[in-house]
N, C-alpha and C positions, 0 to 999 in steps of 0.2 A: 504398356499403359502407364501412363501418369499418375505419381502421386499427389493428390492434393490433400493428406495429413495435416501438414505446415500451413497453408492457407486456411484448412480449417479451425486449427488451434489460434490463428490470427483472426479470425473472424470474431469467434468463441470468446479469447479477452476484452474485443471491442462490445459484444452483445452482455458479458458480466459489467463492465464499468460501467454499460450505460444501463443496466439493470441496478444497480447497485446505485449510483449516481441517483435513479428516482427515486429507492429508501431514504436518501442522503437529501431531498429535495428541501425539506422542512427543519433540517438542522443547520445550516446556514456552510455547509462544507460539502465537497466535491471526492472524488473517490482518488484523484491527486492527493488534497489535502489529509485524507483520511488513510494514507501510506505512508507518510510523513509523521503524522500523530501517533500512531500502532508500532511505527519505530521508535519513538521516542520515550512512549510508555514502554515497552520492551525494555529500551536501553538506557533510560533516565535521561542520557546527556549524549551525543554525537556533537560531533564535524561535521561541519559542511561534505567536506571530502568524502566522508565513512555513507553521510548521506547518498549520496552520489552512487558508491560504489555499491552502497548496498538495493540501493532501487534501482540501479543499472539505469540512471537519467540522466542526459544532460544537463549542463551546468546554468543554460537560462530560463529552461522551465522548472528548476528546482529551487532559482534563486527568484523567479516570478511565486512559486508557491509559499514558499518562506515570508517572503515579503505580504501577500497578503494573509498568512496565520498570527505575522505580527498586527497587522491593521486590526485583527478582530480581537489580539489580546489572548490569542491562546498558546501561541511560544515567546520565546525572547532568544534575542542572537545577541552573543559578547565576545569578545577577542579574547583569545587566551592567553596564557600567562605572557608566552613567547610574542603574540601579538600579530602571527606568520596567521591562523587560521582562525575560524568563529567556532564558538562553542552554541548550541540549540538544546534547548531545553521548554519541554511542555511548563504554563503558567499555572498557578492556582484554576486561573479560568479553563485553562484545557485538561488539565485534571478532575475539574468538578464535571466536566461535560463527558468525559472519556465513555465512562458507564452507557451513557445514552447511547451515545453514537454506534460504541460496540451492539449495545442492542437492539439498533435499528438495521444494522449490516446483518446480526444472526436473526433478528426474522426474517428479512429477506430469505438470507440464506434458506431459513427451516421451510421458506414455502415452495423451494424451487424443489429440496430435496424430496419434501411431500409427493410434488409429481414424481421424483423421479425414483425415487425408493430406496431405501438405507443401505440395502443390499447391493446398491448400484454405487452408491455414496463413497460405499468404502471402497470398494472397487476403482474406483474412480478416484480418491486420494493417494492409494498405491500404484497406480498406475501414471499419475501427475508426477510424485516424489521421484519414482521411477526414473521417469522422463529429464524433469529438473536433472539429476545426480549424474543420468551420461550426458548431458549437454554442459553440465559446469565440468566435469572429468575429462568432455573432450576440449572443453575450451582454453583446458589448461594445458595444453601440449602444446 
């Protein structure tokens, strides 16, 4: 018999962004832009590159997202010293928004968990980490 595990966890990511995506409706950002933004609050300042590697995206949907978080004024891109890569960094404006945004992602979030129950929540974290840590372990062979 066939596994459909893998399809299902592919389904699963598309059914959270676009759940996530309608918390995100009213705040002028996309659940793209809001992986972008969470990194960069994280990490104050990346690369393009770091960007990249770290959200496992391609190079023209990440340089279509970039571009429009500068049009609204909430990162800024500058060349670095070397001039070789760009430097990304959250603006005052995406700093003053960050707050919101996160806590429009964790209600969401608190209300799926509601159905689904804490007890299943956590279960479900360990079992994701889980999952993530032999897929990056095997990918690195």
């Amino acid at each position: 018999m066939e596994s459909l595990v893998f399809h299902h966890i592919q389904q699963l990511s598309r059914d959270v962004n676009q759940y996530l995506n309608e918390a995100l409706k009213d705040e002028n950002i996309s659940m793209s832009h809001w992986s972008v933004i969470f990194q960069l609050h994280i990490n104050e300042q990346m690369t393009q590159s770091e960007l990249k590697a770290q959200l496992n995206i391609e190079a023209p949907p990440l340089s279509r997202t970039l571009t429009r978080l500068e049009e609204l004024g909430y990162v800024h891109k500058f060349s670095s010293i070397d001039k070789r890569t760009n430097n990304i960094v959250l603006t005052s404006k995406g700093k003053a928004n960050y707050t919101r945004w996160q806590r429009a992602i964790q209600q969401a979030e608190d209300c799926l968990i509601e159905e689904f129950g804490s007890d299943r929540k956590q279960e479900l974290d360990q079992l994701t980490l889980l999952l993530s840590s032999i897929i990056r372990k095997q990918g690195g062979k």
